[in-house]
N, CA, C and O atoms as a DFTB+ gen file, in Angstrom:
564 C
 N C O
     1  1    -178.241     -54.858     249.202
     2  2    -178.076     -53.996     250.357
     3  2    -178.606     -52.611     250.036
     4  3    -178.310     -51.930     249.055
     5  1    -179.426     -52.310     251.011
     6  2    -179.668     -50.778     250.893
     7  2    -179.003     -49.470     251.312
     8  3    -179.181     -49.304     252.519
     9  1    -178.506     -48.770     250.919
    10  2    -177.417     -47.927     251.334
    11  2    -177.947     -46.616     252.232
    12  3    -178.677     -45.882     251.567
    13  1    -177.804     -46.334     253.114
    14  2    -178.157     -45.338     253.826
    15  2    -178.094     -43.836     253.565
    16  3    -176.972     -43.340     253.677
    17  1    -178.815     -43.254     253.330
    18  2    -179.178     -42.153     252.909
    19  2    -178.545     -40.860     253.352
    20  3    -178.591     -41.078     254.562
    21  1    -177.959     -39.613     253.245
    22  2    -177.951     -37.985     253.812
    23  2    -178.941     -37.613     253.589
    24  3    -179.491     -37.772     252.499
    25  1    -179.602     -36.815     254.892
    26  2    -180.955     -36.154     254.704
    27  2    -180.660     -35.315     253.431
    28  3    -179.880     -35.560     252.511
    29  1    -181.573     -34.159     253.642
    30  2    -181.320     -33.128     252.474
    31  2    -181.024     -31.543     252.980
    32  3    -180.664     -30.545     252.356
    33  1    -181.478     -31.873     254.988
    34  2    -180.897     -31.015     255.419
    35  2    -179.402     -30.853     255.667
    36  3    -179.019     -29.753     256.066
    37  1    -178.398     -31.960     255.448
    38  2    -176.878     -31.738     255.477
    39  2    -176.580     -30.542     254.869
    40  3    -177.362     -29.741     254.357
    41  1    -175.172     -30.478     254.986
    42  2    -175.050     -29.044     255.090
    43  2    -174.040     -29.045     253.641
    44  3    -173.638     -29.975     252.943
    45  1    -173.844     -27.541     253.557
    46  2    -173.901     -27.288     251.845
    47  2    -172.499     -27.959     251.735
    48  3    -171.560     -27.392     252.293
    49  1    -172.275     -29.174     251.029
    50  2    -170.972     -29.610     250.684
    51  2    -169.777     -28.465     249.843
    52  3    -168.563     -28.434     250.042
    53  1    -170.269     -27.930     249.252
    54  2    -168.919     -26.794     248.776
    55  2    -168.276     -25.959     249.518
    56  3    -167.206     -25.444     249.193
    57  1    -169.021     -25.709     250.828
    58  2    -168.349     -25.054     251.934
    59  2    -167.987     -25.940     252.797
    60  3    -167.555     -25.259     253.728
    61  1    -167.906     -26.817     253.026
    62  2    -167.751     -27.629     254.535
    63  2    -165.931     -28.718     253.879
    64  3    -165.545     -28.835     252.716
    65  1    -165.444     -29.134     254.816
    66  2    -164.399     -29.972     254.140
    67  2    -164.926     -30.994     254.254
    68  3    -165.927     -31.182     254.945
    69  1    -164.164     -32.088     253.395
    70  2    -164.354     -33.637     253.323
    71  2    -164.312     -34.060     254.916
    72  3    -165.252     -34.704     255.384
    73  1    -163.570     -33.807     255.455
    74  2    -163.598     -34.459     257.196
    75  2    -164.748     -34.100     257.649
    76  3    -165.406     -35.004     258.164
    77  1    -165.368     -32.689     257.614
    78  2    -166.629     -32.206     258.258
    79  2    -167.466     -33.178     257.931
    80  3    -168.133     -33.880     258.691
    81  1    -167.402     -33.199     256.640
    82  2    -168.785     -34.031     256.282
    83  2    -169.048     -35.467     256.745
    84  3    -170.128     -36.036     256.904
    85  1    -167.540     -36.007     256.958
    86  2    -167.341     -37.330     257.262
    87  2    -168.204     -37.678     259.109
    88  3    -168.818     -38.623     259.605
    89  1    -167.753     -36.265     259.592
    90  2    -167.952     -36.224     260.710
    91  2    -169.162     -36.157     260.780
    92  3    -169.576     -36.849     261.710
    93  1    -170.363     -35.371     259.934
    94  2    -171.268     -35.436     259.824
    95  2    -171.806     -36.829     259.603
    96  3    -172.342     -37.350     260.581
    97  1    -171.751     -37.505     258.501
    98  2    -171.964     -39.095     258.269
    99  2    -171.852     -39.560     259.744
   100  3    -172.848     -39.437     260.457
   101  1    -170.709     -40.086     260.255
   102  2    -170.857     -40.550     261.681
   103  2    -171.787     -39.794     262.477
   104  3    -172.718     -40.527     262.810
   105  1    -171.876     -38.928     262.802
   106  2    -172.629     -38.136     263.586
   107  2    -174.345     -38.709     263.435
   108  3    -175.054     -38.868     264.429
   109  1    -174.827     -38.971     262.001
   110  2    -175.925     -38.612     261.121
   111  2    -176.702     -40.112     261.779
   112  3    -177.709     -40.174     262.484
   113  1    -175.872     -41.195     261.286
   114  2    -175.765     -42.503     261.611
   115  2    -176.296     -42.414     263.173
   116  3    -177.385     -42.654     263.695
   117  1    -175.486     -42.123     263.492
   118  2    -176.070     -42.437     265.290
   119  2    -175.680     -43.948     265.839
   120  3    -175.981     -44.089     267.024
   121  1    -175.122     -45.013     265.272
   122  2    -175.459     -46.222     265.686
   123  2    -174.352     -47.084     265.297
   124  3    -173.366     -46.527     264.814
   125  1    -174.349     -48.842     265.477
   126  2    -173.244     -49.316     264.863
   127  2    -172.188     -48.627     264.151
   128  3    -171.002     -48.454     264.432
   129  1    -173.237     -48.104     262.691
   130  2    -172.333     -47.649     261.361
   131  2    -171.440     -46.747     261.690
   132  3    -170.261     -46.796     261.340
   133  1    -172.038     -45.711     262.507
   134  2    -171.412     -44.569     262.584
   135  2    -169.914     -44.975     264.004
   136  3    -168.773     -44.584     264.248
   137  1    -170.530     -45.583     264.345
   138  2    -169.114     -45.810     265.084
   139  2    -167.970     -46.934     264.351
   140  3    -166.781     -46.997     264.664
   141  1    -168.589     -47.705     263.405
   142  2    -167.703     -48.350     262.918
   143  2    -166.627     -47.725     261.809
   144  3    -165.462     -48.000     261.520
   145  1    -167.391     -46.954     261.432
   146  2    -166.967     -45.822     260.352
   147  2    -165.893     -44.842     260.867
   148  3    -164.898     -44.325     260.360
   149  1    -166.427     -44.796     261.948
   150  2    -165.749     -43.605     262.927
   151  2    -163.842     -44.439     263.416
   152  3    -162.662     -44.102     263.517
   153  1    -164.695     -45.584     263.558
   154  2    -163.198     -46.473     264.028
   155  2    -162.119     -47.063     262.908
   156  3    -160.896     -46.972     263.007
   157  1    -162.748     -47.601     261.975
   158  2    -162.019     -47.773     260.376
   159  2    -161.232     -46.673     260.373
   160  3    -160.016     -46.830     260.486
   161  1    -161.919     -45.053     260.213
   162  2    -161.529     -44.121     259.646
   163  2    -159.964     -43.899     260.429
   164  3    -158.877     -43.686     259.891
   165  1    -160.401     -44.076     262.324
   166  2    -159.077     -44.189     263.103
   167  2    -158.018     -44.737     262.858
   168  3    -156.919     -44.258     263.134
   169  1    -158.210     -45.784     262.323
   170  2    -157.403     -47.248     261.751
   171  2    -156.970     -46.720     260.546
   172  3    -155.934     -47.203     260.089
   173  1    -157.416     -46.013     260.047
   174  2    -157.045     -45.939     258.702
   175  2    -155.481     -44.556     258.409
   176  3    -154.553     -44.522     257.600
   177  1    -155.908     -43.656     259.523
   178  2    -155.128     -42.670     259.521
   179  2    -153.839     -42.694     260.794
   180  3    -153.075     -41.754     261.008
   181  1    -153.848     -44.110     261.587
   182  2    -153.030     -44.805     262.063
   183  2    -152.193     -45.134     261.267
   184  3    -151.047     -44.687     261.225
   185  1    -152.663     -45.943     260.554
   186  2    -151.800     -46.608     259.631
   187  2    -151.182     -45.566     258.668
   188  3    -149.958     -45.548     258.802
   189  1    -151.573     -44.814     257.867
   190  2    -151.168     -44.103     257.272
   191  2    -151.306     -42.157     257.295
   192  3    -151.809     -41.441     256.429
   193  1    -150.685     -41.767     258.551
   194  2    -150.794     -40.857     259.071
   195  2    -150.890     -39.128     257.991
   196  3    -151.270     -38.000     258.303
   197  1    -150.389     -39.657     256.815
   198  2    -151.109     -38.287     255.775
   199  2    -152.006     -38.707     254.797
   200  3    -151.991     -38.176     253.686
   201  1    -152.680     -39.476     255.041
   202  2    -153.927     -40.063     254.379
   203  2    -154.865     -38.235     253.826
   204  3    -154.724     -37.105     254.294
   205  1    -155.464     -38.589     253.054
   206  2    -156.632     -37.641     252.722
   207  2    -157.939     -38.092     252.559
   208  3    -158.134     -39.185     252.028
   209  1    -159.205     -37.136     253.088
   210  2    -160.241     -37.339     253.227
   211  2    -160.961     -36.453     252.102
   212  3    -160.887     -35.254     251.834
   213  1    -161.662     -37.483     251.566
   214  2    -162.701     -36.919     250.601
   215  2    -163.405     -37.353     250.459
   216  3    -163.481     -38.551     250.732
   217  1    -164.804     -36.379     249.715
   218  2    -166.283     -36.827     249.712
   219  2    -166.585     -37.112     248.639
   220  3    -166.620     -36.121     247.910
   221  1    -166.865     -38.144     248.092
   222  2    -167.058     -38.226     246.305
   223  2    -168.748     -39.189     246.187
   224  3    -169.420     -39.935     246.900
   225  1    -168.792     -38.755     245.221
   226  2    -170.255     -39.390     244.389
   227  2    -171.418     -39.209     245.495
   228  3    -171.681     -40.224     246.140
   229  1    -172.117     -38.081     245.780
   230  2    -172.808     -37.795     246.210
   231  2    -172.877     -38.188     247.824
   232  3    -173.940     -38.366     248.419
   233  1    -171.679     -38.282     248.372
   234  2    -171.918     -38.875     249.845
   235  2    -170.981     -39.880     250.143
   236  3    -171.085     -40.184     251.331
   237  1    -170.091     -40.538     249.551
   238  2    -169.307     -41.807     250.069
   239  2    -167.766     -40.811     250.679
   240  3    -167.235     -39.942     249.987
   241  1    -167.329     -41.173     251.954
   242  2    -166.254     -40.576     252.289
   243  2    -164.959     -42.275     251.579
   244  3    -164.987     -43.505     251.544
   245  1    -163.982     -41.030     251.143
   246  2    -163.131     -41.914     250.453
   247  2    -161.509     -41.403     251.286
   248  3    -161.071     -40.253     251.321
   249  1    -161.026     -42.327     251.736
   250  2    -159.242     -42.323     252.351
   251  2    -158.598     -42.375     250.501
   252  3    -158.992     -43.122     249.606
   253  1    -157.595     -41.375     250.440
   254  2    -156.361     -41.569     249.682
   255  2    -155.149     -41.220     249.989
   256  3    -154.876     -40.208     250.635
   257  1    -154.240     -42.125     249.499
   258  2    -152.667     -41.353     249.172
   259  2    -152.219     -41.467     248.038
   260  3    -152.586     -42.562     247.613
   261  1    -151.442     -40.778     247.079
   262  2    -151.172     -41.014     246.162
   263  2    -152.122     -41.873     244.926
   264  3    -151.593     -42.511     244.016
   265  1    -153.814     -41.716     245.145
   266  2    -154.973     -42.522     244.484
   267  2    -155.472     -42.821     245.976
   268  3    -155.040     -42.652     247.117
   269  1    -156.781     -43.435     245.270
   270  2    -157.920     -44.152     246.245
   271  2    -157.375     -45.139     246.977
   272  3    -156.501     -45.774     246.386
   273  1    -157.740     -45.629     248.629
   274  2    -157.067     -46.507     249.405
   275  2    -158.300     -47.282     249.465
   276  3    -158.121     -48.497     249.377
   277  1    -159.978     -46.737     249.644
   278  2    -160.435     -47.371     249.852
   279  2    -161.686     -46.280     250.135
   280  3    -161.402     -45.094     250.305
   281  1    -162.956     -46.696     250.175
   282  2    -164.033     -45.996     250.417
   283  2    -165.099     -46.647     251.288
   284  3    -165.076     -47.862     251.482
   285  1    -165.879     -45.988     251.729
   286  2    -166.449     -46.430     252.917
   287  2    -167.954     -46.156     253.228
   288  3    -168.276     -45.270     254.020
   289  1    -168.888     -46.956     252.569
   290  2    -170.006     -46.764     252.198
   291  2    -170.924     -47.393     253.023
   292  3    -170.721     -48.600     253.155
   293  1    -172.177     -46.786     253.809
   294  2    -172.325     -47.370     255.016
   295  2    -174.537     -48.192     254.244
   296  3    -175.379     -47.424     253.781
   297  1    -174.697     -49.299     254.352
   298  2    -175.622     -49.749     254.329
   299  2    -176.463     -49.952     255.403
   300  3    -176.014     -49.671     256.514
   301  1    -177.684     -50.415     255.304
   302  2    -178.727     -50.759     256.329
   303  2    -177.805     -51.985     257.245
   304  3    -177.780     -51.896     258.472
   305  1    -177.331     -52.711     256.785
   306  2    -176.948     -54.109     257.071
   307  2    -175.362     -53.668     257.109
   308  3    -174.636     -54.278     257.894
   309  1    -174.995     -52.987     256.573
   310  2    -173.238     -53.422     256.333
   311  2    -172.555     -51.728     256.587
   312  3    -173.254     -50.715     256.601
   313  1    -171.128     -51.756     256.762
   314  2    -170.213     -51.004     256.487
   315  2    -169.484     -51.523     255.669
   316  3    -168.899     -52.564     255.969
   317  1    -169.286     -50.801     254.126
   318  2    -168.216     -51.670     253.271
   319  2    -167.051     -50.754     252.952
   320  3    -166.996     -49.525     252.988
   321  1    -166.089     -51.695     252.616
   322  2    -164.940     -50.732     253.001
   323  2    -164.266     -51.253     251.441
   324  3    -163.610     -52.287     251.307
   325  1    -164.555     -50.404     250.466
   326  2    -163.638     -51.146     249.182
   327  2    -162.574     -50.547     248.692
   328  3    -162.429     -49.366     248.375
   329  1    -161.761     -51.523     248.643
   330  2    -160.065     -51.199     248.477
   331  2    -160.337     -51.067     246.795
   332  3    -160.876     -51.897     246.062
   333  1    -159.687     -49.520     246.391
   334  2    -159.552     -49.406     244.567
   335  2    -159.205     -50.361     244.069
   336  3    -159.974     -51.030     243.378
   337  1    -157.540     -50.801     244.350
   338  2    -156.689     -51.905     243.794
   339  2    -156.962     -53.287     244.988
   340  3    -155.961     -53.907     245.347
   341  1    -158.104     -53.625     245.449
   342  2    -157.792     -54.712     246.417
   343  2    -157.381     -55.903     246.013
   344  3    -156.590     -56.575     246.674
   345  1    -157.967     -56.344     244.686
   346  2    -156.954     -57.511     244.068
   347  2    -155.502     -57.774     243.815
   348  3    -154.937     -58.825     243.509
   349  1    -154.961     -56.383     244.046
   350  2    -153.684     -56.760     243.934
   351  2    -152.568     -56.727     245.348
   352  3    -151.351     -56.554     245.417
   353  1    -153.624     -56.978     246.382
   354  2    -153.515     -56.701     247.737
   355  2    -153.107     -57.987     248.232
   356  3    -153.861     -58.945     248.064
   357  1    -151.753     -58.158     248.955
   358  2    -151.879     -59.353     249.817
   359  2    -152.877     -59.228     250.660
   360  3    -153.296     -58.077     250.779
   361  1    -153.620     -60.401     251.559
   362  2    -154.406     -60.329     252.157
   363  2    -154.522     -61.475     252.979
   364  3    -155.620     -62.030     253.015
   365  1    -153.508     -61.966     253.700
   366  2    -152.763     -63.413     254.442
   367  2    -154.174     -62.960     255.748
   368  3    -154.313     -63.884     256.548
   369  1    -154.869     -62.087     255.942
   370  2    -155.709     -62.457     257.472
   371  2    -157.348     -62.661     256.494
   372  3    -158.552     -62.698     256.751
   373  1    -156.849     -62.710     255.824
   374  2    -158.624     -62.821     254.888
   375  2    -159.870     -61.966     255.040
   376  3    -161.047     -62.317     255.117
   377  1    -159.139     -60.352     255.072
   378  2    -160.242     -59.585     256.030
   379  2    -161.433     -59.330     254.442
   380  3    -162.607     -59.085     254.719
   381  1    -161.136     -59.389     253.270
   382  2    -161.932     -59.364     252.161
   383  2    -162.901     -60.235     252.019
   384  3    -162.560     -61.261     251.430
   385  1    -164.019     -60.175     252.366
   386  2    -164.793     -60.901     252.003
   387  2    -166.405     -60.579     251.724
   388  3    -167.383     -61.003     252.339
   389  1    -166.317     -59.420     250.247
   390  2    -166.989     -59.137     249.024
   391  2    -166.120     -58.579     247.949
   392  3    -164.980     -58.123     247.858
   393  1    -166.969     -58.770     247.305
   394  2    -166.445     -58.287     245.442
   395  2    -165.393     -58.859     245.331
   396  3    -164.342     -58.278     245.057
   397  1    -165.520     -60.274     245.554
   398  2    -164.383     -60.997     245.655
   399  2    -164.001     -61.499     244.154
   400  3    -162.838     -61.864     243.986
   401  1    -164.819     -61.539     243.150
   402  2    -164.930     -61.629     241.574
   403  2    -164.590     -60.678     241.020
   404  3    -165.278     -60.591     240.003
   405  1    -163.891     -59.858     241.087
   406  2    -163.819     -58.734     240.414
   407  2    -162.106     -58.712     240.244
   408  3    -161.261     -59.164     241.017
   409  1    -161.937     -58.038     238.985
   410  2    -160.496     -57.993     238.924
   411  2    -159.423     -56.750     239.409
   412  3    -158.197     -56.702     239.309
   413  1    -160.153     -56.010     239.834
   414  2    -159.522     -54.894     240.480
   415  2    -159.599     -54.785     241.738
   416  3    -158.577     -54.967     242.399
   417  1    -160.989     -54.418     242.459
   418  2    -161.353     -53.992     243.521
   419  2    -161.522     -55.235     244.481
   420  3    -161.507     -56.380     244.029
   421  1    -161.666     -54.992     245.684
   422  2    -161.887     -56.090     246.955
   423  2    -162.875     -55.162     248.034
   424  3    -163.049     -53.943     248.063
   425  1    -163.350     -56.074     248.761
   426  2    -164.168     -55.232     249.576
   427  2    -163.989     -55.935     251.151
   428  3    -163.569     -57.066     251.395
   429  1    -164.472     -54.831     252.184
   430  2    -164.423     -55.721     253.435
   431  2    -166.093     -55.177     254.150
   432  3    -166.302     -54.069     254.643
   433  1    -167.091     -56.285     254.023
   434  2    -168.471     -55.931     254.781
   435  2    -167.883     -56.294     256.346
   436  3    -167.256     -57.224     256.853
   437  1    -168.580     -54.742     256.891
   438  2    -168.674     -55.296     258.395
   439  2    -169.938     -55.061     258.773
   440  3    -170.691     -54.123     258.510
   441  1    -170.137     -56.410     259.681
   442  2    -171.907     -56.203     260.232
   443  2    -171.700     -55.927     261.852
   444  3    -170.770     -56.236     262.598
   445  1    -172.775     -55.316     262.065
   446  2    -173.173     -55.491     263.739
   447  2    -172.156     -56.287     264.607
   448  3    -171.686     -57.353     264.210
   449  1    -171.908     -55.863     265.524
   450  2    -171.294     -57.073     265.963
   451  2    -169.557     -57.848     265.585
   452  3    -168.796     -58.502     266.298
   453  1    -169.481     -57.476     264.433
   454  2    -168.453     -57.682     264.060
   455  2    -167.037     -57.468     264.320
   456  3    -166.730     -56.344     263.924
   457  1    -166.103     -58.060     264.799
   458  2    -164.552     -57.429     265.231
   459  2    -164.038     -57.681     264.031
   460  3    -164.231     -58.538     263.169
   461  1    -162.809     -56.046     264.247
   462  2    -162.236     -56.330     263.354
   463  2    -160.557     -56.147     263.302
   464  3    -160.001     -55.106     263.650
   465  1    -159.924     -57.219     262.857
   466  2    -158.125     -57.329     262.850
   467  2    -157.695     -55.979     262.854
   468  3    -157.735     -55.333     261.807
   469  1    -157.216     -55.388     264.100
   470  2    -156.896     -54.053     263.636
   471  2    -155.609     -53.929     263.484
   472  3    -155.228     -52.787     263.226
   473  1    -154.477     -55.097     263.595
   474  2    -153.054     -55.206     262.852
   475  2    -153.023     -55.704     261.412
   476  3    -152.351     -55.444     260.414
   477  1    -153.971     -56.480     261.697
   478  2    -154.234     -56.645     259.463
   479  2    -154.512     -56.155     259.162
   480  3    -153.741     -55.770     258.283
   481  1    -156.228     -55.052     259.195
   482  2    -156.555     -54.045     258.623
   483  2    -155.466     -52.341     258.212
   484  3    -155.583     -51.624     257.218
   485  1    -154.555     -52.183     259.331
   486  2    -153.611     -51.447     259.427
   487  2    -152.455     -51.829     258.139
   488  3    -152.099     -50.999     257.303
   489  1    -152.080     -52.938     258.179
   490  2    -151.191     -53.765     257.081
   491  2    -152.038     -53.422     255.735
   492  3    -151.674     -52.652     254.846
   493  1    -153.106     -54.079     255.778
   494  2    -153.572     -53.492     254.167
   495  2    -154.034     -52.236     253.923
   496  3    -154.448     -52.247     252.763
   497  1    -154.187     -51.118     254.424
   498  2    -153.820     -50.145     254.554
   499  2    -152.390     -49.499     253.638
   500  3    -152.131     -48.863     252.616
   501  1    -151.676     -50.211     254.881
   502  2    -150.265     -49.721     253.917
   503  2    -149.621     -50.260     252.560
   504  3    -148.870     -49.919     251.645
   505  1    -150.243     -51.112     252.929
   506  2    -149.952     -52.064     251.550
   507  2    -150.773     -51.382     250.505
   508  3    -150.277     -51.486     249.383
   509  1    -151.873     -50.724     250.563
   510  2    -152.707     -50.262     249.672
   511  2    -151.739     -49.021     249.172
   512  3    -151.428     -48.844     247.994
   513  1    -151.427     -48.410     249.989
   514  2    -150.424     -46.889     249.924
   515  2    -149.714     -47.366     249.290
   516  3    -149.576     -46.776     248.219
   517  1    -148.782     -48.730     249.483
   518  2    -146.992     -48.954     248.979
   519  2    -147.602     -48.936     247.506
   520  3    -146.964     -48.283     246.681
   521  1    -148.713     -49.550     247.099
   522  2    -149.000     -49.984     245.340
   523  2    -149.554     -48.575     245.213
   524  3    -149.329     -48.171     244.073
   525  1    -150.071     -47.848     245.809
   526  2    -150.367     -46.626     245.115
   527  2    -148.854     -45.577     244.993
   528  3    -148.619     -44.974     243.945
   529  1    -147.984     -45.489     246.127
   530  2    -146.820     -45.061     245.837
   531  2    -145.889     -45.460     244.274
   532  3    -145.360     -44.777     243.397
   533  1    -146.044     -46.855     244.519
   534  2    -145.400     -47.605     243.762
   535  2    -145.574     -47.615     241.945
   536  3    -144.813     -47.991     241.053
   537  1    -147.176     -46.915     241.935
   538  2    -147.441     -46.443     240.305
   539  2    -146.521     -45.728     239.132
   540  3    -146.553     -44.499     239.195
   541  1    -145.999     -46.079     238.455
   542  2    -145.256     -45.187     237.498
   543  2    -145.851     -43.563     237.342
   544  3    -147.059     -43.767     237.219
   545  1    -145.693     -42.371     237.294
   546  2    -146.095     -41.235     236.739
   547  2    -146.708     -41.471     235.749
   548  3    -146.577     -42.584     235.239
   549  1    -147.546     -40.531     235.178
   550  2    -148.084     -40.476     234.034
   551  2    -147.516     -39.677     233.204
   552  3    -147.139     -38.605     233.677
   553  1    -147.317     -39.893     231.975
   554  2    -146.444     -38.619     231.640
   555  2    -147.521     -37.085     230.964
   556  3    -148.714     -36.856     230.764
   557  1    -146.712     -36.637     230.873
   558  2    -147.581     -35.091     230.530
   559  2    -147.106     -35.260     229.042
   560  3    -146.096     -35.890     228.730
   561  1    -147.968     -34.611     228.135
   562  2    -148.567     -34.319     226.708
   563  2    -147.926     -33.347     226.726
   564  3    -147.951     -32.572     225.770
């Protein structure tokens, strides 16, 4: 998959917040992605109403609470949506289906066209939060 690009005219990331930019991405897109992105992101802060938005590794907007929930990386072909801990995710509506080999992470491609469970997607969501809540502290040195 080829991943879709930020021009180089976007705007200076150290001044702008993670949402701006996000908004920018949708905006940038124009099409499917950007509205699917746009609607996940809805879904996402439904479900977990103090979610945080951030911009990491040169362009991917990432949802957290308490750690990564999931990131949201938009391709020619796909919107992928990969859960940090998705392996350790119930997932009874089967919305995962990439990086399904992997022992940590899970992914959800959406194409064109595609509907998507927005009471399951909402559920793993929170479920993503409860195991990130649910982490022991780290202790301090």
């Amino acid at each position: 998959m080829k991943k879709a690009t930020v021009s180089k005219a976007s705007v200076d990331k150290a001044n702008v917040s993670p949402a701006k930019l996000i908004d920018g991405r949708i905006k940038e897109l124009g099409d499917w992605r950007g509205e699917t992105l746009a609607h996940v992101r809805k879904l996402t802060k439904e479900a977990e109403p103090n979610v945080v938005e951030e911009w990491k590794w040169r362009g991917v907007p990432v949802w957290e609470h308490a750690g990564i929930i999931c990131t949201g990386e938009t391709y020619k072909s796909a919107v992928k949506l990969t859960f940090a801990k998705g392996a350790a995710l119930d997932d009874p509506a089967k919305l995962f289906n990439s990086s399904l080999d992997g022992n940590v992470r899970r992914a959800i491609d959406i194409h064109e066209g595609d509907k998507i469970d927005e009471k399951a997607f909402k559920a793993l969501i929170k479920s993503a939060v409860a195991l990130n809540n649910a982490k022991p502290a780290k202790k301090k040195k």
